[in-house]
C-alpha positions in Angstrom: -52.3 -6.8 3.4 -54.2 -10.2 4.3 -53.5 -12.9 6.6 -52.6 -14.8 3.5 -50.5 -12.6 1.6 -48.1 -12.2 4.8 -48.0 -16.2 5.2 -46.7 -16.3 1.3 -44.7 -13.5 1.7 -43.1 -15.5 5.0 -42.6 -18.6 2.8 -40.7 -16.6 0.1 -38.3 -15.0 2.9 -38.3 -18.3 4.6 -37.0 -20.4 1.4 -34.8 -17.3 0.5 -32.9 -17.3 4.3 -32.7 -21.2 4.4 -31.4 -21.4 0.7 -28.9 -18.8 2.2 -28.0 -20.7 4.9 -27.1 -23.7 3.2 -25.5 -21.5 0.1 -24.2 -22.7 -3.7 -26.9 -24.8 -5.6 -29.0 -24.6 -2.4 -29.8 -20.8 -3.1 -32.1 -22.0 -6.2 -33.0 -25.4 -5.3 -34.9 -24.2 -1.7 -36.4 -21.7 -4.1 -37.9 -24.6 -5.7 -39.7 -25.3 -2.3 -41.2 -22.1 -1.5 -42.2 -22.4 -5.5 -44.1 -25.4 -5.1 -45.5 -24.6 -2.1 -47.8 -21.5 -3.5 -48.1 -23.0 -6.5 -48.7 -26.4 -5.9 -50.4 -25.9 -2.3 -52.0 -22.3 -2.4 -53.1 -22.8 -6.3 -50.7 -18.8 -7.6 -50.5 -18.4 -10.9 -46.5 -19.4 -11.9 -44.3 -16.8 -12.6 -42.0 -16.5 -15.6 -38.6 -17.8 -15.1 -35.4 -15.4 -16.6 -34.8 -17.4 -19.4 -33.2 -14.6 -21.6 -30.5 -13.6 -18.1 -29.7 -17.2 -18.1 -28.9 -17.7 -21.3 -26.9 -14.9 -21.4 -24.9 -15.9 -17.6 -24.6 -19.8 -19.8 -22.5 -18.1 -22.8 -20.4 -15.2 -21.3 -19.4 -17.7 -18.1 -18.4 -20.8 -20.7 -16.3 -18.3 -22.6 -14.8 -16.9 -19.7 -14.3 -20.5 -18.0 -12.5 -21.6 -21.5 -9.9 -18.4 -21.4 -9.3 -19.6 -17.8 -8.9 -23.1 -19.0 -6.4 -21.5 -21.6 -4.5 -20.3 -18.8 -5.4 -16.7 -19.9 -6.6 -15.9 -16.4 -3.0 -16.5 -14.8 -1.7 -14.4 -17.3 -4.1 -11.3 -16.2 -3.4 -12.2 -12.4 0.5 -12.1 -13.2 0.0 -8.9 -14.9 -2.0 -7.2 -11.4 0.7 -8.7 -9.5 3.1 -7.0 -10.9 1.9 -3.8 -10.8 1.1 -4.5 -7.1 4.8 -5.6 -6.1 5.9 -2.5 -8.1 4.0 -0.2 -6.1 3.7 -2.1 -2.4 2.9 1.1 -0.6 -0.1 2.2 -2.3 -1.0 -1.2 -1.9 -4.7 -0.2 -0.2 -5.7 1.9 -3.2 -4.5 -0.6 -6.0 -5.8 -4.0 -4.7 -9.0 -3.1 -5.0 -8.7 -1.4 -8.6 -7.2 -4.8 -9.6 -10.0 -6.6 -8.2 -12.6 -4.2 -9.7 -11.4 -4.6 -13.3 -10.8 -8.0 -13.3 -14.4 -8.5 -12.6 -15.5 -6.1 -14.8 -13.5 -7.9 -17.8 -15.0 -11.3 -16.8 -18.4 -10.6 -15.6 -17.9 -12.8 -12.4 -16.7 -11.7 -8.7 -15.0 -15.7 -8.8 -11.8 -14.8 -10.4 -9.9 -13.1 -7.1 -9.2 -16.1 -5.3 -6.2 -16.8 -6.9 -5.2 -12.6 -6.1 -6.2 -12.5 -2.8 -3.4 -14.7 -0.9 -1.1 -12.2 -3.0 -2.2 -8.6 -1.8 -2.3 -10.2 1.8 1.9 -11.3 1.1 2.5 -7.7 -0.4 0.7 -5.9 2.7 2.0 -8.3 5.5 5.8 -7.9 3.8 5.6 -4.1 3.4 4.2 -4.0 7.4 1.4 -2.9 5.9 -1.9 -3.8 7.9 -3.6 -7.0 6.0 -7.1 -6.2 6.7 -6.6 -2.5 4.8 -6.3 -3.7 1.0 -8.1 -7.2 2.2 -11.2 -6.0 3.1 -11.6 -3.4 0.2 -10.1 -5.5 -2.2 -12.9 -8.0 -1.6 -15.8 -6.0 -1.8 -14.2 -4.1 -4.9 -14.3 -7.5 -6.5 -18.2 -7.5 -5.9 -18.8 -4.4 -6.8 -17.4 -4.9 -10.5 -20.2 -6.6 -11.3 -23.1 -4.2 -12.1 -19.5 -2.6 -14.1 -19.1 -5.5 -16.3 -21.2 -5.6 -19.8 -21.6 -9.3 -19.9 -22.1 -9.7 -16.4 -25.9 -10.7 -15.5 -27.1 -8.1 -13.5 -26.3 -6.0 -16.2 -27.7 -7.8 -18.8 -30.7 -8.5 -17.2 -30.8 -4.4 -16.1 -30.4 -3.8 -19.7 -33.3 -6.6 -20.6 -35.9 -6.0 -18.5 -35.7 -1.9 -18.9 -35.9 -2.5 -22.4 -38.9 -4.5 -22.3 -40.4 -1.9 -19.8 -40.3 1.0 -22.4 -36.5 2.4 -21.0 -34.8 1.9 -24.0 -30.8 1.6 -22.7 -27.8 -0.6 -23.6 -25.0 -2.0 -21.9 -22.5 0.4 -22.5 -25.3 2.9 -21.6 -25.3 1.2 -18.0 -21.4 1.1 -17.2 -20.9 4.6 -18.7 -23.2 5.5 -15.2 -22.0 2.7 -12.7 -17.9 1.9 -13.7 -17.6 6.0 -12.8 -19.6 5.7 -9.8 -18.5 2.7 -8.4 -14.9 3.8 -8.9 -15.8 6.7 -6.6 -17.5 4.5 -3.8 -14.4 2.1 -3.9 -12.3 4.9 -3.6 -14.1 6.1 -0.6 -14.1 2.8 0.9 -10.3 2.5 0.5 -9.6 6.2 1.8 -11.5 5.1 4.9 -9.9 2.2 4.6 -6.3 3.7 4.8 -5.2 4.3 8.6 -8.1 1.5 9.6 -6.9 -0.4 12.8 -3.6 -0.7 14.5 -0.5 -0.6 12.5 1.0 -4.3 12.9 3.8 -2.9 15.2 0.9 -1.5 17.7 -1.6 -4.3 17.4 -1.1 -6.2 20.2 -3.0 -9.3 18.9 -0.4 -9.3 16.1 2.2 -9.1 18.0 1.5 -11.9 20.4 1.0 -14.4 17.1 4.5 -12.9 15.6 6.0 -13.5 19.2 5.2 -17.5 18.7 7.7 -19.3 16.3 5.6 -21.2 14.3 3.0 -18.7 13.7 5.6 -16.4 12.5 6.7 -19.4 10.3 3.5 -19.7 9.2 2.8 -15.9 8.3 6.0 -14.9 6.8 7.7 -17.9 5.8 5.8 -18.5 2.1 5.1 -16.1 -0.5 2.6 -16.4 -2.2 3.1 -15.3 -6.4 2.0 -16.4 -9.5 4.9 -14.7 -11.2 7.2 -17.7 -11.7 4.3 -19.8 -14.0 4.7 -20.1 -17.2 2.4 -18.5 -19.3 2.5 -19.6 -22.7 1.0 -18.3 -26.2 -2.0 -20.2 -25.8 -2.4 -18.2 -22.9 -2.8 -14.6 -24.3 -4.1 -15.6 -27.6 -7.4 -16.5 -24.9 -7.0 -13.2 -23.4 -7.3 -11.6 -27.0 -9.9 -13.5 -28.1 -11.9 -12.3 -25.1 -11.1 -8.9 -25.8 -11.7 -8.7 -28.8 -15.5 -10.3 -28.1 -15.7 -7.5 -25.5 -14.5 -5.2 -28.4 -17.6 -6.7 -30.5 -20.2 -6.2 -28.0 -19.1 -2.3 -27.0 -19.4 -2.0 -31.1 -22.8 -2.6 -31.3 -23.5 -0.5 -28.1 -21.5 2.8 -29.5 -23.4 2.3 -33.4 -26.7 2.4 -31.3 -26.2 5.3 -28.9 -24.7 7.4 -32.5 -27.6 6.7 -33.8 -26.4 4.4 -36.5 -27.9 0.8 -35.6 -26.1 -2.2 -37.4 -28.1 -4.9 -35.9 -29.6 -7.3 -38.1 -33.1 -6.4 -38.5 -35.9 -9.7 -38.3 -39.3 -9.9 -38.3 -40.5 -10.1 -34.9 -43.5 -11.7 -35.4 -46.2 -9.1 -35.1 -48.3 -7.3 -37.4 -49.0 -4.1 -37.3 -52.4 -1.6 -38.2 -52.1 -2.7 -41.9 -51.4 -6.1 -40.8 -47.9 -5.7 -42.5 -45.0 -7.7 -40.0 -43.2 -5.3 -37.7 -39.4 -5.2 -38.1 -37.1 -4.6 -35.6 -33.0 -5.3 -34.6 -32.6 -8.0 -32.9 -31.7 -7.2 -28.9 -28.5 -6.9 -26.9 -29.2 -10.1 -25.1 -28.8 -12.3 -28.5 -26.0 -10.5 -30.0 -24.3 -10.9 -26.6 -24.9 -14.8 -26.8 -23.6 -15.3 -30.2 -20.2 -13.5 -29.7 -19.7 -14.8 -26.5 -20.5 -18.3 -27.3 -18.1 -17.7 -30.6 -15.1 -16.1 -28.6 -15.3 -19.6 -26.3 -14.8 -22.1 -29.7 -12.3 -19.8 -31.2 -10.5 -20.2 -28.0 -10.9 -23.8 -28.1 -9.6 -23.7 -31.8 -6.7 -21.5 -32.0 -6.0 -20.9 -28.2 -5.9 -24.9 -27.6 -8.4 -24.3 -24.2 -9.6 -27.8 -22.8 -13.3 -27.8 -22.8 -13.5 -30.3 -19.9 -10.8 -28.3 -17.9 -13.1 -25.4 -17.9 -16.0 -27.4 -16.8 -13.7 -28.0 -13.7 -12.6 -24.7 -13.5 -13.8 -22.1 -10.3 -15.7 -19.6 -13.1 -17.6 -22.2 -15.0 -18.4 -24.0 -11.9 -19.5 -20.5 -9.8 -21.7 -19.4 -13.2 -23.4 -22.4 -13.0 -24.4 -22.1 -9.5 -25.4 -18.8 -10.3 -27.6 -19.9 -13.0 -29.8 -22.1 -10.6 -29.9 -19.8 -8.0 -31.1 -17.1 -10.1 -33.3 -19.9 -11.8 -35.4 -20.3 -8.4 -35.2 -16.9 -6.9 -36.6 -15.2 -9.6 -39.0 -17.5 -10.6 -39.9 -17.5 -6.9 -39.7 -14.0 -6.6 -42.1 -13.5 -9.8 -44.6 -15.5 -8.6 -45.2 -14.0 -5.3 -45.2 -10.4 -7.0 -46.9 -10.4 -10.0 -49.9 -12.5 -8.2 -50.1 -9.4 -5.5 -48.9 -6.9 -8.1 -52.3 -4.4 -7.1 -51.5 -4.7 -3.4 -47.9 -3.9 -3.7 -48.4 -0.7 -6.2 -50.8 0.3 -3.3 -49.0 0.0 -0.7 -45.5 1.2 -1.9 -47.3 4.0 -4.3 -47.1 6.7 -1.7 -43.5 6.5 -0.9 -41.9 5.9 -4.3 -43.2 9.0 -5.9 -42.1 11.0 -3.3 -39.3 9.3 -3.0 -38.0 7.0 -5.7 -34.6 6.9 -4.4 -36.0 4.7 -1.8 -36.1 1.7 -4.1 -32.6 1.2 -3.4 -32.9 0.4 0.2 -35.0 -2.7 -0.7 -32.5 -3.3 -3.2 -29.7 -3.7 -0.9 -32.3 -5.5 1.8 -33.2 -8.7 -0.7 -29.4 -8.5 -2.0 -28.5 -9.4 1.7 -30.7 -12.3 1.9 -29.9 -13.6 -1.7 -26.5 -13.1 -2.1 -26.6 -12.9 -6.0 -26.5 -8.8 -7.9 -27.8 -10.7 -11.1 -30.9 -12.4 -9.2 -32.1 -9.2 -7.1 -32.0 -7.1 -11.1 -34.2 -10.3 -11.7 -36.5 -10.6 -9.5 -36.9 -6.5 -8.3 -36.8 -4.5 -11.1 -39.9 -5.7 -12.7 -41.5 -4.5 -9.5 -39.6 -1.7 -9.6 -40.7 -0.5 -13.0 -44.8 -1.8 -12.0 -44.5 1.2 -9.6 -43.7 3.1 -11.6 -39.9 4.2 -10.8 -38.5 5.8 -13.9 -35.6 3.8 -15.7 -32.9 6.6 -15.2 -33.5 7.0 -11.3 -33.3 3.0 -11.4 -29.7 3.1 -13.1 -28.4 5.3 -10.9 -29.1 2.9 -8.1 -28.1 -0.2 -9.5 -25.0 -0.3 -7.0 -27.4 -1.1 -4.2 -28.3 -4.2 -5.4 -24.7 -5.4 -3.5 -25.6 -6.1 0.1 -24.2 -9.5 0.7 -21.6 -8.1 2.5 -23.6 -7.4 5.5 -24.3 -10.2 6.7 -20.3 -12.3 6.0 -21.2 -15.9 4.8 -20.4 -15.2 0.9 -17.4 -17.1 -0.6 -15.1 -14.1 -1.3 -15.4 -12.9 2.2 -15.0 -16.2 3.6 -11.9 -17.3 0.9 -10.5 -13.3 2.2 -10.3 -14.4 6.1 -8.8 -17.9 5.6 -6.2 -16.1 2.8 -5.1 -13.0 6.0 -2.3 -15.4 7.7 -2.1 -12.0 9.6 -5.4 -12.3 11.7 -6.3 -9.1 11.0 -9.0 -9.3 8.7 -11.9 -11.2 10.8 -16.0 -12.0 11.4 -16.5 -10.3 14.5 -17.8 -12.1 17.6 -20.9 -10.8 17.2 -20.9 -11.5 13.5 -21.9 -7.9 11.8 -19.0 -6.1 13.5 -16.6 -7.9 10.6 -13.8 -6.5 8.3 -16.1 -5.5 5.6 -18.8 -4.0 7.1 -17.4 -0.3 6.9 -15.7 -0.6 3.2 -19.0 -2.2 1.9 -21.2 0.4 3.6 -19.0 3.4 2.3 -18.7 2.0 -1.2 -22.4 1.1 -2.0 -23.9 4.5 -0.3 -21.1 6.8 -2.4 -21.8 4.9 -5.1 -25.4 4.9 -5.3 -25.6 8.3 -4.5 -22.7 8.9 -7.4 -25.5 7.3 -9.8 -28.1 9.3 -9.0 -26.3 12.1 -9.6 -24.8 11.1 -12.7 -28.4 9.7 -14.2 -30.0 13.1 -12.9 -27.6 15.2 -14.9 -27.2 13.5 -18.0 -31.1 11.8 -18.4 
């Protein structure tokens, strides 16, 4: 490695940990920086830029950003509320599932805001410690995402391994990370159980309950969604998006029985005999169409507000995903496939003895990126140039969540601010925070999980 490759190299990190730094659009737009500055300055050879993930991110976050503008996402809140105040003690265990499967149903981590103030009420009422479901709750709500099949990390898992010669769909990918992710988050919630002082021990509690208004402040609301109205309009949205879910897993389970009913096109090449080869057309377009169709029947028959969803937290969040992925992996692409012989080199040695070990700089650029959907980007085309095979690489697609470590991402942020408790906190020393140890246990059970499951049945 030359004096000039490590200076790039430095400018990539660089533009990555000041995007970081300044977070939402910034993520992609500081990208554009770094871009321009090897192309532009040191005269690389542009990347390609994910075109096929974005357009996928576009049409499966504007139909789940019209069934929030329907009012369907109150109505699935209300429905994990209520199976949270019915069951108050196991509160630790079922916040988290909550949060997992509502990510997994719409693709983005976004949608817990509004179910976060909630499981803190339920915890802090039942004299349960706040930071216990809290902490968990919010990673659990990350770690949906390489669980949900119109999420973008797994679309663009399922796009790039196909164009690498690993022919796998999206139900193939969440048949191997919804079961091990399920096991980390259980893990993490286990560990998570008897975690800290009970509030009637905590000493820090009990000075802030000891002052009137803070006791005011922490008991006197409670926070519900169960008294909004949720009308028709509401769960007709909710059924429309299921049913486009429905559509999508069709398609999947006709592929892995062996019976393919996607439309077959020409695809524009000619083979020996210089007839046109034939071939179905991919995952990634059927995806677009039914997603993009779900969001107008909503608009039609469930009465959704097109500009209400523009101004809703999901459409707005997928947006800002879009550019960050946008830069970073365009960034990211650049740098790599310019040094592409150096890197194989260099990393050959350890990833065929080890190709397990692609995981660790998984979770390492997820850290600095803070987007699932733009380290699948921008790594596993790497990944696959050294040769990793595509069933070790599935089974550690968890470790691609390591925005946890360091605490700046919304979630975590929104999860702190929503604890009127206190208890779940940044440290002083800003690693030693709530979610270190429930992000930890559930990415290393769950990547391990993977492995296992990808070793037995590939």
């Amino acid at each position: 490695m030359d004096f000039v490759m490590i200076l790039q190299l430095l400018i990539v990190l660089g533009a990555l940990y000041v995007g970081s730094r300044y977070g939402s659009l910034a993520l992609g737009a500081i990208s554009g920086i770094g871009l321009a500055i090897l192309v532009l300055g040191f005269g690389m050879k542009p990347g390609n830029p994910p075109t096929d993930v974005i357009y996928i991110i576009v049409a499966a976050v504007t139909c789940a950003g019209i069934m929030q503008a329907a009012g369907g996402m109150d109505w699935l809140i209300q429905l994990a509320e209520k199976l949270l105040r019915k069951h108050p003690a196991h509160i630790t265990f079922l916040a988290p599932l909550c949060t997992f499967f509502l990510t997994v149903l719409v693709g983005t981590g976004h949608v817990v805001y509004t179910l976060m103030p909630i499981i803190c009420d339920i915890a802090l009422k039942k004299g349960i410690r706040p930071e216990r479901p809290c902490a968990v709750a919010s990673v659990a709500s990350q770690v949906g995402i390489t669980c949900s099949p119109i999420a973008a990390a797994v679309a663009s898992f399922v796009v790039i391994s196909n164009e690498a010669g690993f022919e796998v769909n999206n139900l193939q990918v969440i048949a191997v990370t919804i079961p091990a992710s399920l096991c980390g988050i259980f893990a993490a919630a286990l560990c998570s159980y008897k975690r800290g002082k009970d509030l009637d021990k905590d000493p820090k509690f009990q000075a802030r309950l000891a002052d009137p208004q803070l006791k005011e402040y922490m008991y006197g609301d409670t926070a519900s969604l169960l008294d909004k109205e949720v009308d028709k309009n509401a769960k007709i949205s909710v059924f429309i998006f299921l049913g486009a879910l429905a559509i999508i897993v069709l398609y999947s389970l006709f592929q892995i029985a062996g019976c393919d009913i996607r439309p077959v096109v020409d695809s524009g090449k000619l083979d020996d005999a210089g007839n046109p080869v034939m071939k179905p057309i991919g995952m990634n377009i059927i995806i677009q169409i039914v997603m993009i169709m779900a969001a107008a029947a909503m608009i039609i028959f469930a009465k959704a507000s097109p500009k209400k969803a523009v101004a809703g937290s999901v459409w707005q969040s997928g947006m800002v995903a879009v550019v960050a992925i946008y830069g970073i992996a365009w960034l990211a692409d650049t740098y790599f496939s310019n040094y592409m012989d150096e890197i194989q080199e260099g990393l050959e040695g350890i990833v065929s003895q080890y190709p397990w070990a692609i995981s660790i700089a998984f979770f390492a650029v997820s850290v600095l990126i803070n987007s699932q959907g733009a380290v699948v980007v921008s790594m596993l085309p790497l990944a696959y140039s050294l040769g990793i095979p595509g069933p070790v690489l599935l089974g550690v697609l968890p470790s691609v969540y390591g925005y946890f470590f360091i605490p700046n991402y919304p979630s975590d942020i929104a999860t702190v601010n929503f604890d009127r408790s206190g208890t779940t906190v940044i440290g002083k020393y800003l690693l030693n925070h709530s979610f270190m140890m429930p992000g930890l246990v559930s990415v290393i059970v769950s990547t391990i999980v993977g492995l296992v499951i990808t070793t037995i049945f590939y």
